[in-house]
VONU-716747 format. One record per residue: residue in three letters; x, y, z of N, C-alpha, C, O in turn. Coordinates in steps of 0.001 Angstrom, whole numbers, padded with zeros to 6 digits, always signed. Example, Ala and Ser with C-alpha at 12.3 -4.5 7.8 and 13.67 -1.06 7.14 Angstrom:
% VONU-716747
Ala+013190-005690+007800+012300-004500+007800+013200-003300+007800+014236-003319+008465/Ser+012850-002250+007080+013670-001060+007140+012900+000030+007870+013409+001138+008039/
***
This chain:
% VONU-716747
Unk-042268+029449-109007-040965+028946-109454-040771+029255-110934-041849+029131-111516/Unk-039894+029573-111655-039356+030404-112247-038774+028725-113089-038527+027677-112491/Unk-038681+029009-114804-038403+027796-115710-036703+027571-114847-036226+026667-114162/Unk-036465+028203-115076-034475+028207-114048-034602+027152-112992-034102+026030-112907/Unk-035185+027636-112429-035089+027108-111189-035798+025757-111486-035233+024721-111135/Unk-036814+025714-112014-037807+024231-112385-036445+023677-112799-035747+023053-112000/Unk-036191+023842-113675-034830+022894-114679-033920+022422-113866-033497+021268-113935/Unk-033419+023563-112751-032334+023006-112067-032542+021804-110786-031769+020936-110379/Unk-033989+022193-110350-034742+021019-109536-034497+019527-109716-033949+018607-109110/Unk-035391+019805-111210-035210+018509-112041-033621+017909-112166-033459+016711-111937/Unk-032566+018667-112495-031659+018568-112989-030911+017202-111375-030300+016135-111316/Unk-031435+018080-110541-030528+017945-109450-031114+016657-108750-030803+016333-107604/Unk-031873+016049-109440-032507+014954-108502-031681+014059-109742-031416+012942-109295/Unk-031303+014193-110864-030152+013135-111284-028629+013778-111408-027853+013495-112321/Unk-028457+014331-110753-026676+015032-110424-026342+015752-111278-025112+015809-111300/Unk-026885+016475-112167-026473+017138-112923-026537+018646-112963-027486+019216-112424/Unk-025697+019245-113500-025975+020818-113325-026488+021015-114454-026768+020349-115450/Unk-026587+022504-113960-027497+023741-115382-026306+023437-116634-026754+022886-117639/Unk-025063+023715-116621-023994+023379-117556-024080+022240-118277-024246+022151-119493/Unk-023987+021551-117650-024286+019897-118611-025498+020262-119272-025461+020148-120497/Unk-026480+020640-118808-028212+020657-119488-027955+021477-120826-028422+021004-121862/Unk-027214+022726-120882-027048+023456-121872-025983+023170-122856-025981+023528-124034/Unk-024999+022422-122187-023730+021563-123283-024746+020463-123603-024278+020088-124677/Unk-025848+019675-123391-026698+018751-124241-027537+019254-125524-027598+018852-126685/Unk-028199+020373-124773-029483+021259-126016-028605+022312-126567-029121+022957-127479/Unk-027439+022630-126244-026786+023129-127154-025876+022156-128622-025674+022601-129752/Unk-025470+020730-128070-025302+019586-129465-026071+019689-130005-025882+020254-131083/Unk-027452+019244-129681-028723+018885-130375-028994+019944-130937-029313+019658-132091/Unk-029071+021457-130709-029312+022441-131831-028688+022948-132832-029056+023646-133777/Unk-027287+022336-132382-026068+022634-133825-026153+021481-134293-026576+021449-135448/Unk-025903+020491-133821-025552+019464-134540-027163+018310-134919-027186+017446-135796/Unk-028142+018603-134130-029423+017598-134461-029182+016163-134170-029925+015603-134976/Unk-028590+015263-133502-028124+014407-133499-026875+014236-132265-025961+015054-132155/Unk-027020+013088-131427-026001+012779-130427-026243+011045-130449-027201+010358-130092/Unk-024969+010713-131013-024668+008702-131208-024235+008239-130080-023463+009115-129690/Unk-024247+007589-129481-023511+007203-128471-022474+006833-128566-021622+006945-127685/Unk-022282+006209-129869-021257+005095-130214-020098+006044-130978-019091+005454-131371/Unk-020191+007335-131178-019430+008306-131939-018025+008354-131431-017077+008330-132217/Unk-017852+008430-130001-016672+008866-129449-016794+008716-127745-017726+008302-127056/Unk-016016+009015-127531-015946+009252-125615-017013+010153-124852-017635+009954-123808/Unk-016996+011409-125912-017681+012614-125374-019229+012447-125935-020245+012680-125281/Unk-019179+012102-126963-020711+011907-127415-021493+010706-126655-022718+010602-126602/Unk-020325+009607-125937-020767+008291-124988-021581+009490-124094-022736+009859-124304/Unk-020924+009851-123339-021327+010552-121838-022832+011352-122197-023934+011280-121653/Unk-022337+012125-123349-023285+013327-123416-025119+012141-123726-026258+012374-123318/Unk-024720+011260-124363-025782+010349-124882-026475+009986-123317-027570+010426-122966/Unk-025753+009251-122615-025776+008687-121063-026811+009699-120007-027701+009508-119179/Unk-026074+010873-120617-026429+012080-119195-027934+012617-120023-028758+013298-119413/Unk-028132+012210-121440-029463+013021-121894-030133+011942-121833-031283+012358-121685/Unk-030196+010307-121856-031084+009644-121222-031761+009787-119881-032891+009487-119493/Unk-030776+010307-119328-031121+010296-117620-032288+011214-117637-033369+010971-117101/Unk-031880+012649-118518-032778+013581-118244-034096+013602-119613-034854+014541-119853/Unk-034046+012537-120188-035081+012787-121283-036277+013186-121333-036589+013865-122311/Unk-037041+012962-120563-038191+013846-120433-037860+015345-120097-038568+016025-120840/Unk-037234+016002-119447-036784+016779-119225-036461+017579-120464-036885+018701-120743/Unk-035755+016921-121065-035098+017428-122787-036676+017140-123417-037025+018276-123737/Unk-037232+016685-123586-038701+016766-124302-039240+017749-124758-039344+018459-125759/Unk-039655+017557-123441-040639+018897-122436-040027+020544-122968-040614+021511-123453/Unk-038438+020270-122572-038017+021758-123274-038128+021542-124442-039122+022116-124886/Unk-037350+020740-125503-037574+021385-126778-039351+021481-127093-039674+022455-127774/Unk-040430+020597-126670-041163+020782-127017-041841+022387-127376-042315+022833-128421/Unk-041631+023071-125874-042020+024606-125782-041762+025429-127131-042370+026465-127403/Unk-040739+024812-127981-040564+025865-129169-040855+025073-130282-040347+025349-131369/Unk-041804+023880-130112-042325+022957-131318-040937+022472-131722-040682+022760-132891/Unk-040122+021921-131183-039146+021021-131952-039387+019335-131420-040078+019448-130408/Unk-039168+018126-131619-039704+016734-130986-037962+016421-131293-037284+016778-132257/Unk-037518+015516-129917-036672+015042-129385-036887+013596-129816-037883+013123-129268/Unk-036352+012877-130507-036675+011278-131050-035359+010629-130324-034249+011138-130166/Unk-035824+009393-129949-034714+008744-129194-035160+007169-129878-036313+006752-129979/Unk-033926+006467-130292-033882+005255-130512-033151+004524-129756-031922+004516-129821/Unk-034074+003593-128681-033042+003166-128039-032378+002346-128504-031318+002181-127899/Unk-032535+001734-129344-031857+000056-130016-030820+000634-130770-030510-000091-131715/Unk-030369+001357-130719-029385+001980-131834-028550+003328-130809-027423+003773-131030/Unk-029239+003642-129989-028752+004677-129104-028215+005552-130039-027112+005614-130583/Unk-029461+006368-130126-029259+007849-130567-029968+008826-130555-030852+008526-131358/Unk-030245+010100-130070-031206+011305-130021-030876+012064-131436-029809+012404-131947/Unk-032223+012183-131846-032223+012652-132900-033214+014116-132822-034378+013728-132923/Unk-033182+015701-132675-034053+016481-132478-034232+017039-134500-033584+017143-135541/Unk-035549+017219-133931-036091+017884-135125-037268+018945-135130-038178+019045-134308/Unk-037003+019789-136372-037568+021079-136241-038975+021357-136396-039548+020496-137063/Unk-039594+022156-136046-040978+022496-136244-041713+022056-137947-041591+022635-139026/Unk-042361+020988-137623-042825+020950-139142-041913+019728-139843-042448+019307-140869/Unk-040897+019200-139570-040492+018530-139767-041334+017159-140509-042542+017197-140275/Unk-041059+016431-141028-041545+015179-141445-040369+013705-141139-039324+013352-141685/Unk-041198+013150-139992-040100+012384-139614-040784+011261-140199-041993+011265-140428/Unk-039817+010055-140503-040569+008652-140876-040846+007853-139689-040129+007722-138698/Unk-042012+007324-139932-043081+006600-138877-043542+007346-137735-043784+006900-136614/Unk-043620+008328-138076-044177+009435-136766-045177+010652-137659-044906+011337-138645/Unk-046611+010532-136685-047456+011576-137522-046790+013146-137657-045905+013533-136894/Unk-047351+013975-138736-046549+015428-138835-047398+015946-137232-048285+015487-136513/Unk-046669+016928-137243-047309+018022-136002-048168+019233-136422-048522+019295-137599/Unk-048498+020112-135635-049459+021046-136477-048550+022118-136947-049224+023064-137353/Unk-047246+022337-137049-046380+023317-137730-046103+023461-138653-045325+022552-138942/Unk-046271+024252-139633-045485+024761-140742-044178+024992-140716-043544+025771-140004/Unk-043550+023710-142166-041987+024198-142128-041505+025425-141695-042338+026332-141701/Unk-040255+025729-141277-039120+026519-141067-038102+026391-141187-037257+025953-140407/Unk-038008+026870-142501-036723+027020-143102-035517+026938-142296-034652+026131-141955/Unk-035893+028249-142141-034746+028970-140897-034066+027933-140102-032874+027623-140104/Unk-035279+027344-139262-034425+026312-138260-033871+025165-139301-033673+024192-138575/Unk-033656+024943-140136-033549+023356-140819-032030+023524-141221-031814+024544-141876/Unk-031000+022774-140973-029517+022302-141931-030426+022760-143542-031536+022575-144041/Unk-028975+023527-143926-029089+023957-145098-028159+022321-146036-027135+021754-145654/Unk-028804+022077-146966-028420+020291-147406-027859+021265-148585-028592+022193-148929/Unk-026718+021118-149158-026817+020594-150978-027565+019802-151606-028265+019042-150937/Unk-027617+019763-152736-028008+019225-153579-027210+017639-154040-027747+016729-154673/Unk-025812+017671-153505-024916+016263-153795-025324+016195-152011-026322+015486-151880/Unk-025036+016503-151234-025710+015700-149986-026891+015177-149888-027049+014210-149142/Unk-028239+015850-150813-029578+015094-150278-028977+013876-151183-028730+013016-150337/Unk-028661+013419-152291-028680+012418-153545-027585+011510-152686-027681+010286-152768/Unk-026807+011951-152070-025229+011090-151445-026487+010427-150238-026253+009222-150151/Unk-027378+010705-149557-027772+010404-148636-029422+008898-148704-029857+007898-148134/Unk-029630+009709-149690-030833+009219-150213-029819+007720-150961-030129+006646-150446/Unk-029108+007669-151673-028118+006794-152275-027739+005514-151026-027530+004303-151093/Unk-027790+006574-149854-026932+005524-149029-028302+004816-148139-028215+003688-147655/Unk-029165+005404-148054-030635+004994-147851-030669+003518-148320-030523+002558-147563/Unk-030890+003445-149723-031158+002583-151053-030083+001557-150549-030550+000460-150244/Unk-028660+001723-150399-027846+000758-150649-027962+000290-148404-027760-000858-148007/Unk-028182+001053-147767-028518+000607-146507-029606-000598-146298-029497-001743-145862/Unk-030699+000164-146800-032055-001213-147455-031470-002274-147747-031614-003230-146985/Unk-030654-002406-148917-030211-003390-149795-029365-004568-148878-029686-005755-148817/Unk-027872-003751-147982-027411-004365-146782-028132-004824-145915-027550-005682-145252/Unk-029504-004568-145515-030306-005148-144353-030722-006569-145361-030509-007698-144920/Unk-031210-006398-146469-031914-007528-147373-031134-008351-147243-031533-009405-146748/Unk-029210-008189-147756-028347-009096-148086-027966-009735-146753-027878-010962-146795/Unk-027779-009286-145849-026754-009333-144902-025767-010006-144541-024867-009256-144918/Unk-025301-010808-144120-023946-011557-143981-023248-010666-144066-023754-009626-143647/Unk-021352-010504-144776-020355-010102-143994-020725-008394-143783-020285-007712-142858/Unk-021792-007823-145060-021942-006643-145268-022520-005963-143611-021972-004947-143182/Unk-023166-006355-143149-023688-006054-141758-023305-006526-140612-023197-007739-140437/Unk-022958-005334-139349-022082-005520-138469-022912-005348-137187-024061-004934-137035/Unk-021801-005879-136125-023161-006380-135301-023418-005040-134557-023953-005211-133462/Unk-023201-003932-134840-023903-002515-134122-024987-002483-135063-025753-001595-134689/Unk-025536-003189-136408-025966-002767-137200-025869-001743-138256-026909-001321-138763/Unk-024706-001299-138640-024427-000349-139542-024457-001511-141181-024636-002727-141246/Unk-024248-000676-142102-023992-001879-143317-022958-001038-144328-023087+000071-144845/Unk-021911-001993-144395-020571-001775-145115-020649-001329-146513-021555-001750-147232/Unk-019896-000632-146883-019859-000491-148359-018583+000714-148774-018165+001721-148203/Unk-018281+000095-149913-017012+000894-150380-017218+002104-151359-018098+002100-152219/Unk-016348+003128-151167-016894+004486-151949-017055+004450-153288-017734+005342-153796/Unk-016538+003544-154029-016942+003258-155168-018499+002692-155222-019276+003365-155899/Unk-018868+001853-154755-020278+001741-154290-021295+002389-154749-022163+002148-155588/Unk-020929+003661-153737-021484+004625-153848-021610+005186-155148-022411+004958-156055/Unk-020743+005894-155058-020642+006409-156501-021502+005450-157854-022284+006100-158548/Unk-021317+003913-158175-021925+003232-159460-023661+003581-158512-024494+004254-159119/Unk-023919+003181-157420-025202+003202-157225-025915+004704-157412-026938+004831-158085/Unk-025534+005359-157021-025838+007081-156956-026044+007195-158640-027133+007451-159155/Unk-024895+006977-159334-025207+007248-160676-026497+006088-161539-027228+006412-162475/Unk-026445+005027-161001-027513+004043-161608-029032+004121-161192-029953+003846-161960/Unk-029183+004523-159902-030148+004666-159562-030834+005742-159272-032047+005608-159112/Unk-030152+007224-159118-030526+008357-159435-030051+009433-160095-030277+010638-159981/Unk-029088+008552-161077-028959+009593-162714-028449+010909-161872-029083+011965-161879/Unk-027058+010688-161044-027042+011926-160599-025135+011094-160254-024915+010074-159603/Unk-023926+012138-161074-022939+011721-160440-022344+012374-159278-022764+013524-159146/Unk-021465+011992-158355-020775+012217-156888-019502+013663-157754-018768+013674-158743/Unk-019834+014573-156761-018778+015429-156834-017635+014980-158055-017397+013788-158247/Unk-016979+016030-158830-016022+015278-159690-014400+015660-158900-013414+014926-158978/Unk-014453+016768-158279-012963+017286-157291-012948+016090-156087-013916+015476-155636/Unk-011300+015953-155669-011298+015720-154395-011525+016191-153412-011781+015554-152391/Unk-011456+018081-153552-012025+018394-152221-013507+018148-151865-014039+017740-150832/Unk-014030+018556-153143-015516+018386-153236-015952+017178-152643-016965+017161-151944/Unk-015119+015933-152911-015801+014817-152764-015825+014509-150985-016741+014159-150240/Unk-014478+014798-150754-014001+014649-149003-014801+015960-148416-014631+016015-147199/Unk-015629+017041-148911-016117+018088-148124-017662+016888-147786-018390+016952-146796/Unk-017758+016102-148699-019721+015266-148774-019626+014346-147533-020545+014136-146742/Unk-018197+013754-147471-018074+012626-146936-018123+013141-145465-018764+012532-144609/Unk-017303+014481-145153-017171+014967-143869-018671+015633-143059-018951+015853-141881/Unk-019476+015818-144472-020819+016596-144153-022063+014814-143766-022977+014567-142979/Unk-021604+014326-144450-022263+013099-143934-021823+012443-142863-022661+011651-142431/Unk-020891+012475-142316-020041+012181-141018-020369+012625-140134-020431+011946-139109/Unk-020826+014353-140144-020861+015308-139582-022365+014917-138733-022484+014653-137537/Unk-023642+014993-139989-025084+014428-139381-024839+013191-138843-025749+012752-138140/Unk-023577+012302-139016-024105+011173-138099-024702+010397-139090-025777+009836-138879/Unk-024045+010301-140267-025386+009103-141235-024146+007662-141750-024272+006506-142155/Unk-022992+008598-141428-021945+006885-141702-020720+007482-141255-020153+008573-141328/Unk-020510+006226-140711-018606+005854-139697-017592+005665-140513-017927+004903-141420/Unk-016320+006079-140609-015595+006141-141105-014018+006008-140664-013712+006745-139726/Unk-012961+005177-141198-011976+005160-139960-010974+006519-140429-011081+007206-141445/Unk-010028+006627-139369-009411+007312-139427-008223+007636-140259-007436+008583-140245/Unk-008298+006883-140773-007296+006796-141957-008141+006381-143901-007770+005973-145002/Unk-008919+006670-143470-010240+006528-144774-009368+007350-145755-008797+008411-145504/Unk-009374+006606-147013-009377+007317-147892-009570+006978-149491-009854+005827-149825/Unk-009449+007742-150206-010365+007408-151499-009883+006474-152535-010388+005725-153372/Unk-008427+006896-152054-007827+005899-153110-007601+004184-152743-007248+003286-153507/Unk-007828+004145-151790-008157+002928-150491-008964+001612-150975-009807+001254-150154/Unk-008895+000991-151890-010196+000106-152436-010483-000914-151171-011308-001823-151272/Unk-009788-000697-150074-010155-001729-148998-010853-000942-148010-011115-001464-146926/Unk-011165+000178-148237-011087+001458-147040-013022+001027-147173-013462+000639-148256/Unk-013816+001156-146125-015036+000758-145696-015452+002080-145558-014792+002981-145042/Unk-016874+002190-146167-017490+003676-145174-018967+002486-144456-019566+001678-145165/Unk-019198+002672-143200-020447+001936-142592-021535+003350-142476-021399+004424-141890/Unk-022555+002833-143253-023985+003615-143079-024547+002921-141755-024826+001752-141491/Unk-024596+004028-141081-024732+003895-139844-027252+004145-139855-027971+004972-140416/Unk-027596+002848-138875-029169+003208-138833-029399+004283-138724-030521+004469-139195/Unk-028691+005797-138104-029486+006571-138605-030300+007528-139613-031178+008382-139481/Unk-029375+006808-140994-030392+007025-141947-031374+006699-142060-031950+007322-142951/Unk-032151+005734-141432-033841+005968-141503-034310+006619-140841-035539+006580-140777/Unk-033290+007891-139705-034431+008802-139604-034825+009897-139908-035641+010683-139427/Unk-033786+009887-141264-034218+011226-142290-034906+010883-143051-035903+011585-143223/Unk-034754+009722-143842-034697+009203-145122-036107+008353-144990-035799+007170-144842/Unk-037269+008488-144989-038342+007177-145138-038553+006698-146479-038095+007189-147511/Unk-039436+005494-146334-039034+004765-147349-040294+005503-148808-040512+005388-150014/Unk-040567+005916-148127-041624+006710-149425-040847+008047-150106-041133+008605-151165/Unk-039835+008357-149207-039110+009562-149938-038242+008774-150714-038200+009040-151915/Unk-037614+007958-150331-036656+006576-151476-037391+006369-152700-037015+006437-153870/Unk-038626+006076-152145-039503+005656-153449-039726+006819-154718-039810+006641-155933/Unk-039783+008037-153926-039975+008912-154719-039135+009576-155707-039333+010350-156643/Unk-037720+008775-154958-036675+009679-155597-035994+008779-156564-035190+009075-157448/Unk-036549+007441-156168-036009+006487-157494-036862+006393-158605-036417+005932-159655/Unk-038164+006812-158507-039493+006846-159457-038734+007977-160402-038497+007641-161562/Unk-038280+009513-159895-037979+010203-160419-037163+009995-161717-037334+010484-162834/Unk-036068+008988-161180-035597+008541-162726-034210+010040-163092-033459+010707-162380/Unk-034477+009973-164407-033736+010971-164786-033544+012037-163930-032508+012176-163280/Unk-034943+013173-163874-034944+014374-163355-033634+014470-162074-032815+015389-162100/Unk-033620+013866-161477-032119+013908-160804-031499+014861-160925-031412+015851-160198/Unk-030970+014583-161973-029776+015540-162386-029700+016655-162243-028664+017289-162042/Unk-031354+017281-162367-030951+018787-161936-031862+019128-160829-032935+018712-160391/Unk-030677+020404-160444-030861+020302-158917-032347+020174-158137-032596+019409-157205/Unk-033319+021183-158808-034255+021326-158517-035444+020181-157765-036309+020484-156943/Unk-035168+018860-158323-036180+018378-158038-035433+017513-156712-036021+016874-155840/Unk-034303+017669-156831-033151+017067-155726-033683+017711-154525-034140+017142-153533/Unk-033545+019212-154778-033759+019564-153497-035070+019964-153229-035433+020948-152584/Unk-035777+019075-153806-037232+019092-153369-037499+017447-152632-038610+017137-152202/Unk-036648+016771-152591-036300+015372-151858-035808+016196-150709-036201+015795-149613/Unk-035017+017286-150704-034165+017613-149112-035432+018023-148631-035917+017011-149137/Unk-036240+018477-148212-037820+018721-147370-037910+017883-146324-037930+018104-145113/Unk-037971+016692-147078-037916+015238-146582-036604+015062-145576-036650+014280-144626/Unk-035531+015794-145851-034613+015318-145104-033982+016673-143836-033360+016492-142789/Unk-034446+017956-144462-034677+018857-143548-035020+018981-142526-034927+020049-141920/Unk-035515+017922-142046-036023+018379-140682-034855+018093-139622-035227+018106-138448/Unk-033861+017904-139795-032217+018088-138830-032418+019241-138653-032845+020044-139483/Unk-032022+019508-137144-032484+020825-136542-030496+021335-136898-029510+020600-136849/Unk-030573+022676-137196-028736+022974-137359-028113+022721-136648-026907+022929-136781/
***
């Protein structure tokens, strides 16, 4: 029997076709990440890759990538060969570039920022934390914390600033409504749990120890390593 045919075996003892299997590991390799809670289509797609999760394992395993699933939060999270995930031992791979989301330098610091002030919402909690568990905070927020705590300021353009917000939206690291916007002082962005599964708390540590150096890029994107392992 032939991997095709194995897959479709498997497939077919929970109703699913070869199509669905490849509209799943095809999200997870562009995008690294499927929420449940995202939308309609990301509900289903979340639903139909529980059913088959071992299944999804097993394949990405074959090319050294690990499939992370949280159920309490419902979300698949795949990551790349070599990766460094928090609370999970490394594997025997050497990074690859290649496979990893290419980060900026204002995305690792916007992310790592929202890390810090996520922590902080779990500590405080009351109205700031909601009952999916995400933790509230306003874009100004952001911005005084980012600059206080890692000596590093947020985009100074508006496009610039709405390209960070859409790229953080994009991985799945905070919810945003549909009418969000900057000039909005009531407007909410929710850091959604899956920032702890880029972000561990020793890369936080490291990047607030850093202090100054921040500012330039270099040592920034020597924090993205840490957060690289999002498969593209």
């Amino acid at each position: 029997m032939n991997l095709i045919n194995d897959i479709n075996a498997k497939l077919e003892k929970h109703n699913l076709k070869l199509e669905r299997f490849k509209e799943i590991t095809s999200r997870l390799l562009a995008w690294g990440v499927i929420v449940r809670d995202e939308d309609g289509v990301e509900q289903r797609l979340y639903d139909d890759a529980r059913r088959i999760e071992e299944l999804l394992s097993d394949y990405f395993a074959l090319a050294g990538f690990r499939l992370m699933h949280d159920l309490k939060n419902e979300f698949f999270r795949l990551y790349a060969p070599g990766a460094q995930i928090p609370g999970v031992a490394d594997d025997e791979f050497e990074p690859q570039p290649s496979l990893r989301s290419k980060l900026s330098a204002d995305f690792v610091s916007a992310a790592l920022t929202l890390r810090f002030l996520f922590q902080q919402g779990l500590a405080e909690g009351g109205g700031r934390l909601t009952d999916s568990g995400e933790v509230l905070i306003r874009f100004e927020e952001l911005a005084a914390t980012q600059q206080t705590q890692l000596k590093r300021l947020l985009p100074e353009t508006s496009g610039d600033r709405d390209k960070l917000i859409k790229d953080l939206k994009r991985h799945r690291l905070i919810h945003i409504g549909s009418n969000f916007s900057f000039e909005d002082e009531d407007a909410y962005i929710a850091i959604r749990p899956t920032i702890l599964g880029i972000i561990s708390e020793d890369a936080l540590v490291a990047a607030l120890e850093a202090e100054g150096v921040a500012d330039e890029q270099e040592p920034v994107q020597g924090e993205a390593m840490k957060l690289q392992g999002m498969a593209k």
